[in-house]
N, C-alpha and C positions, 0 to 999 in steps of 0.2 A: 504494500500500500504506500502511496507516493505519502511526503509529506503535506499537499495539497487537499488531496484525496483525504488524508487521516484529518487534519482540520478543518472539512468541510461536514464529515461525517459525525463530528461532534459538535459543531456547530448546527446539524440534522437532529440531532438526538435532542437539543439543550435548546431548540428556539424557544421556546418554549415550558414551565415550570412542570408539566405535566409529568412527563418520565422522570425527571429529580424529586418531584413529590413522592410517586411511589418507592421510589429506592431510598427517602429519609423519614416517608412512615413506616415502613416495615419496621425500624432502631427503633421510632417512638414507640407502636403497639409492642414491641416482644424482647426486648433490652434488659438482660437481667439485670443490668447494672443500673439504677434508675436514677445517678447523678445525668446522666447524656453526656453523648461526646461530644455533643460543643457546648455545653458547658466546663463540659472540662478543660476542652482547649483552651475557653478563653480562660478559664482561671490562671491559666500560665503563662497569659499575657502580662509582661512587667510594662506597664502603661502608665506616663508619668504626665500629671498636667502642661498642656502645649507642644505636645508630640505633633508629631505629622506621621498618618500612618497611610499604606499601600495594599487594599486587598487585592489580588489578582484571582481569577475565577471565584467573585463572591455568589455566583448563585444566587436564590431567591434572598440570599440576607440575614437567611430566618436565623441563625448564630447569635446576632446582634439583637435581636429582639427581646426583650426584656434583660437588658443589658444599657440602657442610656447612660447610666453612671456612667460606665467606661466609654461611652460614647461623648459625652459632657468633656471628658479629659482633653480630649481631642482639638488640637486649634484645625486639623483640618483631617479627614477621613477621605478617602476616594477609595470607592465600592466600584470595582472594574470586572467585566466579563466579556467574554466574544458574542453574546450574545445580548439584543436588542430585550426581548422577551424577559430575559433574566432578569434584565437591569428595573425593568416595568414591576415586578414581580416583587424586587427589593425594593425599589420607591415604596412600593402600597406596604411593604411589613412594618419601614423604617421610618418614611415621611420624609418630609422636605425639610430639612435641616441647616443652619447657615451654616454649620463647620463639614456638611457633608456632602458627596459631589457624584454622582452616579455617571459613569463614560465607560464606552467600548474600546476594550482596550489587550493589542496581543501579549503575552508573556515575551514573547520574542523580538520586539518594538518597543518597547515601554519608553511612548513621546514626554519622558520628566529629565530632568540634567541629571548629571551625576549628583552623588550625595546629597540627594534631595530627604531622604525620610527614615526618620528614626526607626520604624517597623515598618516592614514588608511581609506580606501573610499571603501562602497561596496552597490553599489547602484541598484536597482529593481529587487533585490536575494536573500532580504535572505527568502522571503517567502516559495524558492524552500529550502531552506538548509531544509535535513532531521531531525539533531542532530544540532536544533536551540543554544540551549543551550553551545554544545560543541563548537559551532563558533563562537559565539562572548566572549565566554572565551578563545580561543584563539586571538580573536581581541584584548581584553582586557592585554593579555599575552605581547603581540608584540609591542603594544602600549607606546612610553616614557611617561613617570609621566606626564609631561608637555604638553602632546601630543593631539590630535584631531581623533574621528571618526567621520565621516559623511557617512550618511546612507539613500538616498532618496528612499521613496514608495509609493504606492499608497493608495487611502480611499477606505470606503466597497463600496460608491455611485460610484461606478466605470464606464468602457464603458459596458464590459461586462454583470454588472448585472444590466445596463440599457435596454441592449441588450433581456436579459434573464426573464427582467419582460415583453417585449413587445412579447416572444415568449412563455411564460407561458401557456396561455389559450391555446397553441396547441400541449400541452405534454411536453414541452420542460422544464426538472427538473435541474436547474443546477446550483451546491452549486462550487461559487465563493473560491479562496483560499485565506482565511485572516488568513493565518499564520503570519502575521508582514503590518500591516497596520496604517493608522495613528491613526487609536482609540485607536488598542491595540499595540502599539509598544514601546511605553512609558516604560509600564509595563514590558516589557518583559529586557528593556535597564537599567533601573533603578539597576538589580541583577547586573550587572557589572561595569556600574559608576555612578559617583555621583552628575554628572551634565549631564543634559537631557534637552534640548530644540530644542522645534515643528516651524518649517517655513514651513509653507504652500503658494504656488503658487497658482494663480487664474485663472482659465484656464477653455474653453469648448472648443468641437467641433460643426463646422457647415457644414456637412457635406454633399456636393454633389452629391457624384457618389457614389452611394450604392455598386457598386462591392467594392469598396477598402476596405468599414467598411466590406463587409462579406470577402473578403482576410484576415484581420484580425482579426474577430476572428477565423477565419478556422487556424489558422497559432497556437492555443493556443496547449497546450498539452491536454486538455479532452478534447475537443468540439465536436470532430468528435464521441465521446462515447458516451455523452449526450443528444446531438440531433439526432435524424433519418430524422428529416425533409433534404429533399434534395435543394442545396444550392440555385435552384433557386426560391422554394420555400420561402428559409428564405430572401431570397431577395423583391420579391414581398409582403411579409408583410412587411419588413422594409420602403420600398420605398412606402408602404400605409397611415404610419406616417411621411411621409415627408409635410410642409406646405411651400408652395411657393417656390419649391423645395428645399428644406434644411432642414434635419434631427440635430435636436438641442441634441447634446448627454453629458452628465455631466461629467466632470473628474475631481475626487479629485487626490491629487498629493504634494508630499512636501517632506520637509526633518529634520532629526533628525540630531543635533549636538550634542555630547558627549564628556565631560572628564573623565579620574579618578577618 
């Protein structure tokens, strides 16, 4: 898949809140861990009055939402995504704010000067960035001396290729995207600063109602290519491995803290 092709594709998937709703309610409904991952993320936000901070793929926003305190910090916030839709999405969660700025905006273009922003946040994306490399040397770019990127993702032990081993035995071939995961993401962080540190949240799902896990994954960008089993097919196997009605599914999940 060209790098074109891969940004246009996730720009197909995301015009829109629709498919990011179902893949961040499935966490809300069946999250054993019931702090939530973004609030946990942002708890580990060190956010100091008159920051300027950078979110890159903020999605619908919904993070920030009952969160103004640490949005009030802020002398200026810019909530950026590739997509139009998204931004719309976060306007109505967040509101029109004077410290706050909503723009389409690439990870791999970031139109801000250098050491522009004390925090830079670009959280469950960059797996999709094509020209990994070019975007976070552009993170690196924008980023003050002084400054912080955080960067939350997911492990390879994921839903999906939980999902994927339980649908193996019936054709079902499908190579998960660990372009930036918590194995290899270190690695990848390390060429740009010089301090790297892994927080990992502890987290499963226990999951009820087999339609919602197959809403999400039908909601990904390859699934519908990978599998031909038809969905209520992959439902009645999933709902096969349910014990005492509840499907026990693993989610690795955390985040990377970086300086200079």
């Amino acid at each position: 898949m060209s790098a074109m092709n891969d940004k246009e594709s996730v720009q197909k998937q995301y015009k829109n809140a629709d498919n990011l709703n179902a893949r961040i309610s499935i966490h809300d409904k069946y999250s054993v861990n019931k702090l939530g991952f973004g609030n946990w993320i942002i708890s580990n936000y060190q956010v100091a009055d008159g920051m300027r901070i950078l979110e890159l793929g903020c999605g619908t926003g919904s993070m920030w939402r009952n969160h103004g305190d640490t949005i009030e910090k802020c002398s200026e916030l810019w909530l950026t995504d590739l997509s139009e839709g998204m931004l719309e999405e976060a306007r109505a969660n967040i509101g029109e704010l004077s410290n706050v700025t909503y723009q389409v905006v690439d990870i791999q273009e970031i139109p801000f000067k250098a050491n522009s922003f004390d925090i830079v946040i670009a959280n469950m994306m960059l797996y999709h960035v094509p020209d990994l490399k070019k975007g976070l040397s552009e993170v690196a770019r924008v980023l003050k001396g002084n400054g912080k990127f955080y960067c939350a993702t997911g492990g390879e032990r994921n839903i999906m290729q939980f999902v994927a081993d339980l649908l193996k035995p019936y054709g079902v071939d499908y190579k998960a995207n660990n372009n930036f995961t918590l194995q290899n993401g270190k690695q990848k962080l390390v060429e740009y600063f010089s301090e790297v540190e892994m927080l990992e949240y502890i987290d499963s799902l226990d999951v009820t109602n087999i339609d919602d896990l197959v809403e999400y994954i039908y909601s990904g960008i390859t699934w519908s290519k990978v599998c031909k089993l038809d969905r209520q097919t992959v439902k009645e196997i999933l709902s096969a491995n349910m014990k005492n009605g509840v499907l026990k599914v693993p989610k690795e999940c955390g985040m990377f803290v970086c300086r200079l």
